[in-house]
N, C-alpha and C positions, 0 to 999 in steps of 0.2 A: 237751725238746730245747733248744739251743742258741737263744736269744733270736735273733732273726732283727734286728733293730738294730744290736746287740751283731756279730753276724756280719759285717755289712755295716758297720760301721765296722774290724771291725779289717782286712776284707777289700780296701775301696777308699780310708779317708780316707788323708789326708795328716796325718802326726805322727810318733810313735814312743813305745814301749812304758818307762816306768821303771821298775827292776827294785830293792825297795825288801824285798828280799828276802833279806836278811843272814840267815843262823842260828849257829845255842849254836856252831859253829866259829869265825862269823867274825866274830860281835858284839861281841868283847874292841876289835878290832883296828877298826873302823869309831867305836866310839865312841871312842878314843883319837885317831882324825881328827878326829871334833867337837870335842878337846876336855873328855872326861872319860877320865880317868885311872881304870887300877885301882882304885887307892883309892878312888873316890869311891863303889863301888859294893860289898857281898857278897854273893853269893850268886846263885844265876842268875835267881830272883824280880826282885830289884832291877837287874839288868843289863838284862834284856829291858823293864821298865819305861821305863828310860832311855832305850833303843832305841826303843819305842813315842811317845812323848813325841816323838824326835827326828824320827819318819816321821809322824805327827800334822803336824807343824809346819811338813814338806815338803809334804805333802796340803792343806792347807789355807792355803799360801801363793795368794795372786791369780791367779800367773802358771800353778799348776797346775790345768789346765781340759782337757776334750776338743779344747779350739781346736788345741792342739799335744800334748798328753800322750793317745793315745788310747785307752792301758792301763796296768795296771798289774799288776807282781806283787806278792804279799804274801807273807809267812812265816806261816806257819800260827796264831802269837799274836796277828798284827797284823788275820787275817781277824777270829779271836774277839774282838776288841776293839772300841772307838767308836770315832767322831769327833763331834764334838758334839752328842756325845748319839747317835748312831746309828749301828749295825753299820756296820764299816768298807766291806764291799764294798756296802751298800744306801748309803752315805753319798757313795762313789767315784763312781757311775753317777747318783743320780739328784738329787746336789747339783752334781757337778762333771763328769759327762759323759765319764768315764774308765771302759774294760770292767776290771774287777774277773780275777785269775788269783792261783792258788793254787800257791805252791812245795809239793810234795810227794813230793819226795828226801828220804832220812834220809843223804844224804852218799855218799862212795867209797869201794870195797877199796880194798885196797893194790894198787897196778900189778902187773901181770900179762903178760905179751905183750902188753909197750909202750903197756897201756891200765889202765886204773882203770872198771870198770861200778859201777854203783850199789849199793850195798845192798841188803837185802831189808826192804822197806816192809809191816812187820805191821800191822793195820787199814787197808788201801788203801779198802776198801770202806766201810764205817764214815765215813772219812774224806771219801771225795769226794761221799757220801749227805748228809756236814752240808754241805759245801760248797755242790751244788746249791741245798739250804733255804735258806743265807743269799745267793741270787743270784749264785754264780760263773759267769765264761763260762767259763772254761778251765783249764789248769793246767801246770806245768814241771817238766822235771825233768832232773838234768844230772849227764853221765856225762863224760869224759876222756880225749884220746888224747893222747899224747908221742911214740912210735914209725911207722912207715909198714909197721905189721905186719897184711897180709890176714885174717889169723885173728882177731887182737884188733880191729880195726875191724869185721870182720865180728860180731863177737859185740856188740861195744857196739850195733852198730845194729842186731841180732837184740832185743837186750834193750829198746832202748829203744821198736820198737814192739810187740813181746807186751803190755809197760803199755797203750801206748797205746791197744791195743783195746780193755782194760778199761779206762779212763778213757771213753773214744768208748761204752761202753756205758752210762754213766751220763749221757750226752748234755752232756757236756762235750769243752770244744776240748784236746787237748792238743799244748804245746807242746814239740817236741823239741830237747832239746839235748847232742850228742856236742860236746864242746868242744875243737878241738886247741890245745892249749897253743901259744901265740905264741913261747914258748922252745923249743918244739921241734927238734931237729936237723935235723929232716924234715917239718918244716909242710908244702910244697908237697905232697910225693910222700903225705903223711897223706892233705892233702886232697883229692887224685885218688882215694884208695881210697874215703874216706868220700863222695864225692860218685855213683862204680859203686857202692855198698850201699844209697847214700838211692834211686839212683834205682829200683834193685830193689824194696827194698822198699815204696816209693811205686805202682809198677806194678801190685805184687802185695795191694795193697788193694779190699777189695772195693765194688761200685758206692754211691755218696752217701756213702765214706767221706774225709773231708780232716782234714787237721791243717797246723799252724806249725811252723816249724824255726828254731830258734835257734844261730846258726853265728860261728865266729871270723872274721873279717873274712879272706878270701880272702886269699892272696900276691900273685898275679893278678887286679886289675881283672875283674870280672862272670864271675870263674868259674863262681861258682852261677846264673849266671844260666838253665842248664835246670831247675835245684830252682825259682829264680822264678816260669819260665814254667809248671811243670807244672799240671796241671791238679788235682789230689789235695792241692795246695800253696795253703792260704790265706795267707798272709804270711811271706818269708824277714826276719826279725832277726838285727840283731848283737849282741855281745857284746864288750862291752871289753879284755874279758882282760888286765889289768893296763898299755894303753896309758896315757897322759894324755888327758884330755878335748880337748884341740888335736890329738893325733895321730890319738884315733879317730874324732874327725871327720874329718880331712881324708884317711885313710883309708878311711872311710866314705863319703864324694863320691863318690869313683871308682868307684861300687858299684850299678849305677842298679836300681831296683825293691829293693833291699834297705834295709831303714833300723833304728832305734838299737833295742837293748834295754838300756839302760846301769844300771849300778850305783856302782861307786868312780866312774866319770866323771864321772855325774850329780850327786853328794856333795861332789866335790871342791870344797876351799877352804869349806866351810860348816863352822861351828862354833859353838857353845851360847852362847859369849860376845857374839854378835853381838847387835848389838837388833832388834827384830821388823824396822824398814827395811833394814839392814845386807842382813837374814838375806833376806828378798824380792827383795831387788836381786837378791843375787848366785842364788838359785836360777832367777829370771826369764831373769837375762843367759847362765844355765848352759840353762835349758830352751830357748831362740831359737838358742842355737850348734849343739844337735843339733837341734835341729826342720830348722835350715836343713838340715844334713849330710844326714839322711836324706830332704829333699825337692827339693835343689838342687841336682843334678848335676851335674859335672864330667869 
């Protein structure tokens, strides 16, 4: 079951979640922010390397500690992989005091009735059985809505906790993410359907069962705020969705009990060329700008 620490931090501290969780879609495009070009790299060997190196270096800056970082995701390489010298998620938790989560999406259909569900994830099982071995608390996984279509909302969040169950039976936390695209025509009226199907299917969970939800920063100030409050609900995240690190904090403010699951925000402005100080500074002054957003309300 579910490390009882590990629970209790991601349940009560104060922080927020970095989601360090790029995959083979979107690693081209993350490493060309640091700072390596196409070229520098063939082959998908040698890309995730690079990738690895570059979450390595995020991981193991100063500033990244359970003081304010209280999780992390990982991309399924980065779990198999070290940090100095020791499995990433045994190295996350018990050098630097961060709970260890596991991306395990294989990505999105093509949109459908205004939504994009997940793929179908062969070895799910297999998969979250190494996971537990090498100390994961939980795991994510993320689907997409663009439309304010009842049927397609309805089925993204049918689909995403059917997984969930099976993730929860291997006594891991899973975290859910239907995510509405911030370019949506219809974010608002989205997020009113998706928030009637969380709360359903949250009701309809059976007793000592909880999970995380990982959600677009509302249009409306504390609209999730009964996903917050429920009781089935151990921590509402956000997600950046393509904001700037300035915008989704200070969108994030206005958001009480919800706090950061960031990726490109987290990233931003960080680059290979920098020197080990450079690169510390700016990841430090990037982790205290959402530490404050998700614990200093507004």
């Amino acid at each position: 079951m579910a490390d009882e620490k590990m629970l209790t931090q991601m349940a009560q501290k104060g922080g927020f979640i970095a989601a360090l969780d790029q995959s083979g879609g979107s690693t081209p495009g993350a490493l060309r922010a640091y700072g390596i070009p196409d070229s520098a790299y063939s082959g998908d060997a040698e890309m995730f390397q690079l990738m690895h190196e570059m979450r390595v270096r995020i991981m193991t800056a100063p500033a990244f500690t359970g003081d304010k970082v209280i999780g992390a995701i990982l991309f399924e390489k980065t779990m198999d992989g070290e940090a100095e010298g020791k499995p990433v998620p045994s190295f996350m938790w018990e050098e630097r005091g961060v709970v260890p989560f596991l991306k395990m999406d294989k990505g999105l259909e093509a949109e459908a009735d205004g939504v994009s569900l997940m793929k179908p994830i062969p070895g799910l099982d297999p998969l979250l059985e190494r996971a537990v071995k090498l100390g994961v608390f939980g795991t994510k996984m993320r689907s997409t809505i663009n439309l304010a279509s009842p049927t397609g909302v309805a089925a993204i969040v049918a689909q995403q906790f059917e997984i969930a169950a099976q993730i929860s039976a291997h006594g891991l936390m899973p975290i859910i993410e239907p995510e509405v695209l911030i370019k949506s025509p219809q974010k608002a009226e989205a997020e009113a359907l998706l928030q009637q199907e969380i709360l359903k299917a949250l009701d309809a969970l059976p007793a000592g069962r909880q999970v995380m939800l990982k959600l677009t920063i509302p249009t409306v100030p504390d609209f999730y705020k009964p996903l917050v409050e429920h009781a089935k609900v151990v921590r509402v995240v956000a997600l950046s969705g393509g904001y700037s690190r300035t915008d989704a904090c200070q969108h994030l403010a206005a958001n009480h009990g919800m706090i950061a699951s960031f990726s490109r925000a987290l990233t931003e402005g960080l680059t290979k060329q920098m020197s080990d100080a450079e690169f510390n500074a700016a990841i430090g002054a990037a982790i205290s700008e959402i530490y404050t957003a998700s614990t200093v309300k507004v």
